[in-house]
PyMOL Python script that loads the backbone (N, CA, C, O; Angstrom):
from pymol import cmd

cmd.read_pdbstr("""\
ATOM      1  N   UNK A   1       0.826  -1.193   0.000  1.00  0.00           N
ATOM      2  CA  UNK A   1       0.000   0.000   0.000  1.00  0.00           C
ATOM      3  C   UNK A   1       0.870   1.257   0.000  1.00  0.00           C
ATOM      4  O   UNK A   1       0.639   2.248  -0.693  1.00  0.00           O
ATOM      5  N   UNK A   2       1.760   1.137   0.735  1.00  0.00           N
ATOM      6  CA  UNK A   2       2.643   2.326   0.720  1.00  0.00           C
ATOM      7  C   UNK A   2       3.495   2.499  -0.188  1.00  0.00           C
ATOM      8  O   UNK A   2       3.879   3.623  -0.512  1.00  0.00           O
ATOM      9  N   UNK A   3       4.003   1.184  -0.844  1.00  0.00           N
ATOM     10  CA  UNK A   3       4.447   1.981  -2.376  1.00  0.00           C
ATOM     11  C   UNK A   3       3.436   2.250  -3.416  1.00  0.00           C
ATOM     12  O   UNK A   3       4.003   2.833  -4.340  1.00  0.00           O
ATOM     13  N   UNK A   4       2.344   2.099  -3.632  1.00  0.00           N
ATOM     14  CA  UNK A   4       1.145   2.688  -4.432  1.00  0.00           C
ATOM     15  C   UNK A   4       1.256   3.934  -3.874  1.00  0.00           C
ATOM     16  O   UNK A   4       1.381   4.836  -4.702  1.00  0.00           O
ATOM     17  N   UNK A   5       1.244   4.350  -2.394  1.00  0.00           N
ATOM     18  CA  UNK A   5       1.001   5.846  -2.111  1.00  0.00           C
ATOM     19  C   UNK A   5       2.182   6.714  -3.029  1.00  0.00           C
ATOM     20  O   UNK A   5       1.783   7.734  -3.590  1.00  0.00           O
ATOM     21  N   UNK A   6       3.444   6.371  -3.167  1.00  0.00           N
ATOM     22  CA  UNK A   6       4.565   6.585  -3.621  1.00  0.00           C
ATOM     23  C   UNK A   6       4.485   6.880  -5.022  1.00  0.00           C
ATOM     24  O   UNK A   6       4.511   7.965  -5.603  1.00  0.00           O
ATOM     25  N   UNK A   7       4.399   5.911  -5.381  1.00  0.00           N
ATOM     26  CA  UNK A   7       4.011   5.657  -6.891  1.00  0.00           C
ATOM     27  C   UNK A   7       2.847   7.056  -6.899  1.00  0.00           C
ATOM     28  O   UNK A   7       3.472   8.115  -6.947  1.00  0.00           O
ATOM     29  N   UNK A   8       1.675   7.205  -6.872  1.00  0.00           N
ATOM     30  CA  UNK A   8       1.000   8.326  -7.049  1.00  0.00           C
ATOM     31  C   UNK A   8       1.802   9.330  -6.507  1.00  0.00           C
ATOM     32  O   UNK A   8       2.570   9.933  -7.258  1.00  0.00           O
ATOM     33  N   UNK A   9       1.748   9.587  -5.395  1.00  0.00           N
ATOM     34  CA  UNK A   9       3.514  10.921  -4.885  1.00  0.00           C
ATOM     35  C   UNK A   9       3.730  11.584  -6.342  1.00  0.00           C
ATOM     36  O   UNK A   9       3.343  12.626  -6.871  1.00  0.00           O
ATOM     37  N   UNK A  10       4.707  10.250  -6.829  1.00  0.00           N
ATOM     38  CA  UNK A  10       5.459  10.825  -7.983  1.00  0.00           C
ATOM     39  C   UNK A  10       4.717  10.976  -9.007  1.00  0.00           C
ATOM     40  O   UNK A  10       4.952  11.853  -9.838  1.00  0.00           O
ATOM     41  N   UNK A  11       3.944  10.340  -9.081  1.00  0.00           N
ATOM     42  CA  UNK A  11       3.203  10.922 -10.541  1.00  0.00           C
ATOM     43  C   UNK A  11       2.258  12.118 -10.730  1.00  0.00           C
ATOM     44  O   UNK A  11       1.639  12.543 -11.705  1.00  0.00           O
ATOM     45  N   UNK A  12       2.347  12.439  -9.674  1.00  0.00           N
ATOM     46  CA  UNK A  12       1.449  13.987  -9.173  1.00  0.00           C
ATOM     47  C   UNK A  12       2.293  14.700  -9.375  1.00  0.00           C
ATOM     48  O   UNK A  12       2.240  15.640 -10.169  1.00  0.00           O
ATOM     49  N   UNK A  13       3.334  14.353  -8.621  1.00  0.00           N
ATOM     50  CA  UNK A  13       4.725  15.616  -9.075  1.00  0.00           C
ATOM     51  C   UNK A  13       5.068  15.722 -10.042  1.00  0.00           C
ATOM     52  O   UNK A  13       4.937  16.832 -10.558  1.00  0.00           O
ATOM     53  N   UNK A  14       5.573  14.839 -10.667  1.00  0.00           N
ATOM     54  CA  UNK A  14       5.643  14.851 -12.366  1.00  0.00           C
ATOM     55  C   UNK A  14       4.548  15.405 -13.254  1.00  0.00           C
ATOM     56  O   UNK A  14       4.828  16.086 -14.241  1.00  0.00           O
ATOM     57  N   UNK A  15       3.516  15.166 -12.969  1.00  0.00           N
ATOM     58  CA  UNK A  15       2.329  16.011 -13.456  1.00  0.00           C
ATOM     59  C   UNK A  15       2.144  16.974 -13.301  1.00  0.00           C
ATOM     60  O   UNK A  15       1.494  17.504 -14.203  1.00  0.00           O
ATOM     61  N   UNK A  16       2.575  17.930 -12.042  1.00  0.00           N
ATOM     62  CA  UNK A  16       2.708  19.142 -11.573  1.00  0.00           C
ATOM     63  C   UNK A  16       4.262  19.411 -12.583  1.00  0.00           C
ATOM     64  O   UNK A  16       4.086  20.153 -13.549  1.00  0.00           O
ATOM     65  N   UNK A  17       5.313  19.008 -12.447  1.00  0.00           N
ATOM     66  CA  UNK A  17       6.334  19.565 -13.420  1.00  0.00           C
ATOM     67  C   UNK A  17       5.911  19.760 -14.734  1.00  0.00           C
ATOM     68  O   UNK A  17       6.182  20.913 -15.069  1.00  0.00           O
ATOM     69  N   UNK A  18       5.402  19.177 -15.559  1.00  0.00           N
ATOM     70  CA  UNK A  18       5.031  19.051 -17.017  1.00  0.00           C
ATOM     71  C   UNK A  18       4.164  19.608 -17.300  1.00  0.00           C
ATOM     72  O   UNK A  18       3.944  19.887 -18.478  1.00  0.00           O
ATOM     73  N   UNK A  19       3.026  20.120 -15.880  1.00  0.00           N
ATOM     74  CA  UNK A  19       2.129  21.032 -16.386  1.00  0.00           C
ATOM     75  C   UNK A  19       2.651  22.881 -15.830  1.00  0.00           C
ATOM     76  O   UNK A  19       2.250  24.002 -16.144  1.00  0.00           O
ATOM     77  N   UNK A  20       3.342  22.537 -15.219  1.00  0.00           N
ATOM     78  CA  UNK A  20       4.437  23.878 -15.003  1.00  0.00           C
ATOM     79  C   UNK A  20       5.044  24.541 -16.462  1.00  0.00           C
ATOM     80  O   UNK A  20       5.175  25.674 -16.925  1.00  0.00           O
ATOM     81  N   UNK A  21       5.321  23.201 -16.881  1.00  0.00           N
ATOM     82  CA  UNK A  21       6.763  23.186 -18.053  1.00  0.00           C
ATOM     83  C   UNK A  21       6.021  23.590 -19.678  1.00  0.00           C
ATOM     84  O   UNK A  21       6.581  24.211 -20.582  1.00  0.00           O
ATOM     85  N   UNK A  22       4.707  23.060 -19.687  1.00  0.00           N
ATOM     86  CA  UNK A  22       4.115  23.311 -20.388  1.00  0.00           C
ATOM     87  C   UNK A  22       3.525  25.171 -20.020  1.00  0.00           C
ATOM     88  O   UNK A  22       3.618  25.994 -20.930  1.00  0.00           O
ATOM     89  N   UNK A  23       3.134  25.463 -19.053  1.00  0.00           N
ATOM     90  CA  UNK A  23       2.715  26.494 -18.703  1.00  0.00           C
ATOM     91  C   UNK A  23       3.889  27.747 -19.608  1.00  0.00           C
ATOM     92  O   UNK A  23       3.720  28.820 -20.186  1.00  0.00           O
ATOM     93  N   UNK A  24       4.941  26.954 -19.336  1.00  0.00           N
ATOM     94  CA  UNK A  24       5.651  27.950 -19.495  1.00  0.00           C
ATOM     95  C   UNK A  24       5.992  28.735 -21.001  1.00  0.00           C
ATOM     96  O   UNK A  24       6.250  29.884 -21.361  1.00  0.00           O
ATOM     97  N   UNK A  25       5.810  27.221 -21.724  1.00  0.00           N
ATOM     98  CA  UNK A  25       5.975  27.010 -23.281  1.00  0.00           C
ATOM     99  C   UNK A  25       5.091  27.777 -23.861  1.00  0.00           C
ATOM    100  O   UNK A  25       5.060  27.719 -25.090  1.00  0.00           O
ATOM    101  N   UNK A  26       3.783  29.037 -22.908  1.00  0.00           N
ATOM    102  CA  UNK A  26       2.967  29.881 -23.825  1.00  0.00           C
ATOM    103  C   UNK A  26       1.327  29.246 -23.614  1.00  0.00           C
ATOM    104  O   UNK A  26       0.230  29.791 -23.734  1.00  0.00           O
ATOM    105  N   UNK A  27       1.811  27.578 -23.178  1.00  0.00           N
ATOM    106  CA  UNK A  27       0.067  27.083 -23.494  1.00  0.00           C
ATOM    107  C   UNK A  27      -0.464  27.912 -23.165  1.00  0.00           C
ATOM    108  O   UNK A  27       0.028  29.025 -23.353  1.00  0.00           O
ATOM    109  N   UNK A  28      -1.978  27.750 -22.384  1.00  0.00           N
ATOM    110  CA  UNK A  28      -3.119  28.091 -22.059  1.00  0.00           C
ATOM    111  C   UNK A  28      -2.872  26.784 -20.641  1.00  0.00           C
ATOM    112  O   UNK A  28      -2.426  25.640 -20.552  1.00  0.00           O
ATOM    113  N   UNK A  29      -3.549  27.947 -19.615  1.00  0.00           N
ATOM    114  CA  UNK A  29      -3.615  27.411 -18.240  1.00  0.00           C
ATOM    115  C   UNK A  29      -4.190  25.907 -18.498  1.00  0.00           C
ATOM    116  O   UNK A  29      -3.748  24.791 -18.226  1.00  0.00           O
ATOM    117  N   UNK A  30      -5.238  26.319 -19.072  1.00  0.00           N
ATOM    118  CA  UNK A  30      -6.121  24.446 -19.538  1.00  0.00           C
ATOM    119  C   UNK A  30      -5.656  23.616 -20.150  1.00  0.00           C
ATOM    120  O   UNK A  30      -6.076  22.473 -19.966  1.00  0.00           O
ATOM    121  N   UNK A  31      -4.744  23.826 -20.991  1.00  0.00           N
ATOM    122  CA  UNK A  31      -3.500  23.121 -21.628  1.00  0.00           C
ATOM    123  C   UNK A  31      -2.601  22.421 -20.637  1.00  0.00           C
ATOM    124  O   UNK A  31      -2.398  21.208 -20.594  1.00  0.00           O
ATOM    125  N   UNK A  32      -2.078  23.365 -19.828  1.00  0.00           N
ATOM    126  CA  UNK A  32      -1.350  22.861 -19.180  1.00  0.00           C
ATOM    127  C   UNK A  32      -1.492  21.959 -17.846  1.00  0.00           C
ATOM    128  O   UNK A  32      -0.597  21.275 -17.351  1.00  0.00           O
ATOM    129  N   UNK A  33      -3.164  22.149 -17.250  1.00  0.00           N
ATOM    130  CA  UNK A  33      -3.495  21.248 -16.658  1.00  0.00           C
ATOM    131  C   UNK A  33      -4.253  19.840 -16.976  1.00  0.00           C
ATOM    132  O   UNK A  33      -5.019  19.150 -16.304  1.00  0.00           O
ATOM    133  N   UNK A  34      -3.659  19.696 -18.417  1.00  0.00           N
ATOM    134  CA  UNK A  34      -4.579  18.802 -19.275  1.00  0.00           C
ATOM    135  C   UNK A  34      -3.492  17.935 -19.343  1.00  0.00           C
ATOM    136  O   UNK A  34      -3.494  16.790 -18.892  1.00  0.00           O
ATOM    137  N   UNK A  35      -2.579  18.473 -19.897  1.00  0.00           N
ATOM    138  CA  UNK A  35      -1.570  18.170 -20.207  1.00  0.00           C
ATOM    139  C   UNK A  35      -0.431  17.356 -19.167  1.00  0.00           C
ATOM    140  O   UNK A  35       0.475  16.588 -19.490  1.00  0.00           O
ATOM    141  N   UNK A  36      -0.898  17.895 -17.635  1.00  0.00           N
ATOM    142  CA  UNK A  36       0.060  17.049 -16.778  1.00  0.00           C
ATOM    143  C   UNK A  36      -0.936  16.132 -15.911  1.00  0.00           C
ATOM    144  O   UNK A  36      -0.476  15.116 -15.391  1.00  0.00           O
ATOM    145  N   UNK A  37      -2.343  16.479 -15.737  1.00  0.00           N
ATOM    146  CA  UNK A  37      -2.864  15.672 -15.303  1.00  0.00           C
ATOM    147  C   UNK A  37      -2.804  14.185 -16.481  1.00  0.00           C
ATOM    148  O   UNK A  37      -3.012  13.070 -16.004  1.00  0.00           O
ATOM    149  N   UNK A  38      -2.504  14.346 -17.998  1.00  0.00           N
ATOM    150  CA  UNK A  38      -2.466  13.068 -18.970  1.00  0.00           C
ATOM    151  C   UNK A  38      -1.407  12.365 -18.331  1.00  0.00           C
ATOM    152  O   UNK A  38      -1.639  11.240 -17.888  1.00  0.00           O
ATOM    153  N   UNK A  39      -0.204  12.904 -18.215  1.00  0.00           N
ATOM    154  CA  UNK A  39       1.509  12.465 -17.589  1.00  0.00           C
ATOM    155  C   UNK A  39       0.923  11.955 -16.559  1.00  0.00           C
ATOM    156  O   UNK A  39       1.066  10.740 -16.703  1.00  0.00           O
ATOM    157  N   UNK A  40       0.340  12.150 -15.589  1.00  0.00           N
ATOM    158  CA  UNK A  40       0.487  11.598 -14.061  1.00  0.00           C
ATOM    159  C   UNK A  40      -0.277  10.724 -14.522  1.00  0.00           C
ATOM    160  O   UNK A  40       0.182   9.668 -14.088  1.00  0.00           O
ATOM    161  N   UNK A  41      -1.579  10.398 -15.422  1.00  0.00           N
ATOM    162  CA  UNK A  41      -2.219   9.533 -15.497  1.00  0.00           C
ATOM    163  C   UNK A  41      -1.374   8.435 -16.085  1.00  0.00           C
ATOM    164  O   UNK A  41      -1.288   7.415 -15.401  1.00  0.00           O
ATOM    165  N   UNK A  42      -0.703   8.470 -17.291  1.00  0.00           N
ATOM    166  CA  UNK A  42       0.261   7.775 -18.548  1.00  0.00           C
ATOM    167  C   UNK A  42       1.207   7.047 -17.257  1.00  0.00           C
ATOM    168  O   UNK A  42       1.376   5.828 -17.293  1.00  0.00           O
ATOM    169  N   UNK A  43       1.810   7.873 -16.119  1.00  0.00           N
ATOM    170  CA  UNK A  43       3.029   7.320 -15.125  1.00  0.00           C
ATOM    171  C   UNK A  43       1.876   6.071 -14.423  1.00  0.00           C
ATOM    172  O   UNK A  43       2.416   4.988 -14.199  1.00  0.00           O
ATOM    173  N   UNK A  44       0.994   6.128 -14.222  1.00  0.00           N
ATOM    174  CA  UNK A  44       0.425   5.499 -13.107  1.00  0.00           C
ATOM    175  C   UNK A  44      -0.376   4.271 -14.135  1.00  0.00           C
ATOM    176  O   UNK A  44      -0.884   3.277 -13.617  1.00  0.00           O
ATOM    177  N   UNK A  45      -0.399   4.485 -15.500  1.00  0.00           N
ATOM    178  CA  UNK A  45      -1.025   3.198 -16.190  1.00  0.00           C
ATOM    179  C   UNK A  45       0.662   2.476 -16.223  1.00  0.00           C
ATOM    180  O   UNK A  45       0.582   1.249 -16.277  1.00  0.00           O
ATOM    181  N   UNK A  46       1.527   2.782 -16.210  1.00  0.00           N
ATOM    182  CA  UNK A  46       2.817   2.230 -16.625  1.00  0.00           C
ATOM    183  C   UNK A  46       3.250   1.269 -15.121  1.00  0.00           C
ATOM    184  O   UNK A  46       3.455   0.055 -15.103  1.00  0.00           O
ATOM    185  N   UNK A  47       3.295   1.990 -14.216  1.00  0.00           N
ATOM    186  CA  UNK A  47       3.342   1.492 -12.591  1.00  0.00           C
ATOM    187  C   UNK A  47       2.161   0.172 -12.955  1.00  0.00           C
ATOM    188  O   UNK A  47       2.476  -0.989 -13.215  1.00  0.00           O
ATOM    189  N   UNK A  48       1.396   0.473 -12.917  1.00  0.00           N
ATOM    190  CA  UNK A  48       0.755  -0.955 -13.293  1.00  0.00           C
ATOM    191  C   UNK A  48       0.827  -1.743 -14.020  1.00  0.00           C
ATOM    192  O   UNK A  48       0.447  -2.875 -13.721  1.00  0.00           O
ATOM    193  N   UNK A  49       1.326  -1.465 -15.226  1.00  0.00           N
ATOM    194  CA  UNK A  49       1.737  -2.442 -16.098  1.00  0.00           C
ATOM    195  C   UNK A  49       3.122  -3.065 -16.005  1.00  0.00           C
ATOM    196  O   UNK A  49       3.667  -3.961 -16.650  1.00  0.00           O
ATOM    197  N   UNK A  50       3.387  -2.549 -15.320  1.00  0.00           N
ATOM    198  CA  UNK A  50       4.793  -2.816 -14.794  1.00  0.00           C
ATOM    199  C   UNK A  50       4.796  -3.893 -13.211  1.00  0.00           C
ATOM    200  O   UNK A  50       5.708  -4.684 -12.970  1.00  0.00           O
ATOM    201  N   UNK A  51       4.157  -3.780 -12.729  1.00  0.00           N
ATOM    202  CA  UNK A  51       2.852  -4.236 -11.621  1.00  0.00           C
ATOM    203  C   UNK A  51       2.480  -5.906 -12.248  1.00  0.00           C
ATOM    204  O   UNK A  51       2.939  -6.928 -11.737  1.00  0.00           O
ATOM    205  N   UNK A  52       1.380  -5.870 -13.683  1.00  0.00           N
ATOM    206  CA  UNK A  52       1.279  -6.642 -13.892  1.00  0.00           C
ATOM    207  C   UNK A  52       2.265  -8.257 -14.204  1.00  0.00           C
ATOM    208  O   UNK A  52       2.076  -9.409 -13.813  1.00  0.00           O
ATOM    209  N   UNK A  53       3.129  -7.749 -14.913  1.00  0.00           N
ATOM    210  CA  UNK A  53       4.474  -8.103 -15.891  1.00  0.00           C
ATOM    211  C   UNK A  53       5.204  -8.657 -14.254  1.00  0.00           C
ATOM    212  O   UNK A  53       5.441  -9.864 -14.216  1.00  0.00           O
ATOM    213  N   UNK A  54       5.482  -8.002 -13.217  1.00  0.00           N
ATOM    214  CA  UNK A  54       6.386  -8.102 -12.572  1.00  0.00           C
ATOM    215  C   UNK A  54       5.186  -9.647 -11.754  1.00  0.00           C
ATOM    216  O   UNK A  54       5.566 -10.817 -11.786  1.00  0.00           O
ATOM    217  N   UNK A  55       4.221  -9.342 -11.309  1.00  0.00           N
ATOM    218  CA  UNK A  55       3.418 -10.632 -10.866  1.00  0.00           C
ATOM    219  C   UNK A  55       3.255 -12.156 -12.176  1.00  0.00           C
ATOM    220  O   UNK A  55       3.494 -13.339 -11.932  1.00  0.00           O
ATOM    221  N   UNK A  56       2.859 -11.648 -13.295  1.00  0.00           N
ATOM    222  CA  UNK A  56       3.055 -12.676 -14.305  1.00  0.00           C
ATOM    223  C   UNK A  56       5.090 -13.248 -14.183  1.00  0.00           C
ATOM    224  O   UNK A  56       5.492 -14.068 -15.008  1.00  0.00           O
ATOM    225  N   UNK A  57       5.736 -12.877 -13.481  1.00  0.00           N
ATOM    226  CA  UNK A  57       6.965 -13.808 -13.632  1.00  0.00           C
ATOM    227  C   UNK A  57       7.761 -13.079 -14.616  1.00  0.00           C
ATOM    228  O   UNK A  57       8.931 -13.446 -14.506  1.00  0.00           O
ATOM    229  N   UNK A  58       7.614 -12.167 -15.566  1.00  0.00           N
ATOM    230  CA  UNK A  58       7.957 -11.424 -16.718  1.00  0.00           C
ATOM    231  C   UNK A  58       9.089 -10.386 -16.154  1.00  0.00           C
ATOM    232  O   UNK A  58       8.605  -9.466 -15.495  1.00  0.00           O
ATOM    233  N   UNK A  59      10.343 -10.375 -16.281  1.00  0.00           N
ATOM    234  CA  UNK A  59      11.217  -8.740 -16.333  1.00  0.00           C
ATOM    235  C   UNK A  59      11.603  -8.207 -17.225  1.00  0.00           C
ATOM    236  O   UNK A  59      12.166  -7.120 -17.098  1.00  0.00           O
TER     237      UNK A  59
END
""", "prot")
cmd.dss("prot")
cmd.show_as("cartoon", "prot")
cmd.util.cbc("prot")
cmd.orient("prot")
């Protein structure tokens, strides 16, 4: 449980960087919270698939 909390941690932060980073690039505020809330989402389908693979026996 507590590395799931982790795992989200970072993908919030990273989502907060990229929608910073994007902010900065000119987007539009909505852009840029579109844009890092996708990243934190994209990090946290990967944690699981990575999740899956690692329980199937797979590295």
């Amino acid at each position: 449980m507590i590395l799931w909390g982790k795992r989200i941690g970072v993908a919030m932060a990273y989502g907060a960087l990229t929608g910073v980073v994007s902010r900065l690039w000119e987007d539009t505020w909505s852009d840029s919270l579109t844009f890092g809330g996708s990243m934190a989402v994209l990090m946290l389908g990967v944690a699981v698939a990575m999740d899956i693979r690692k329980r199937a026996g797979k590295d």
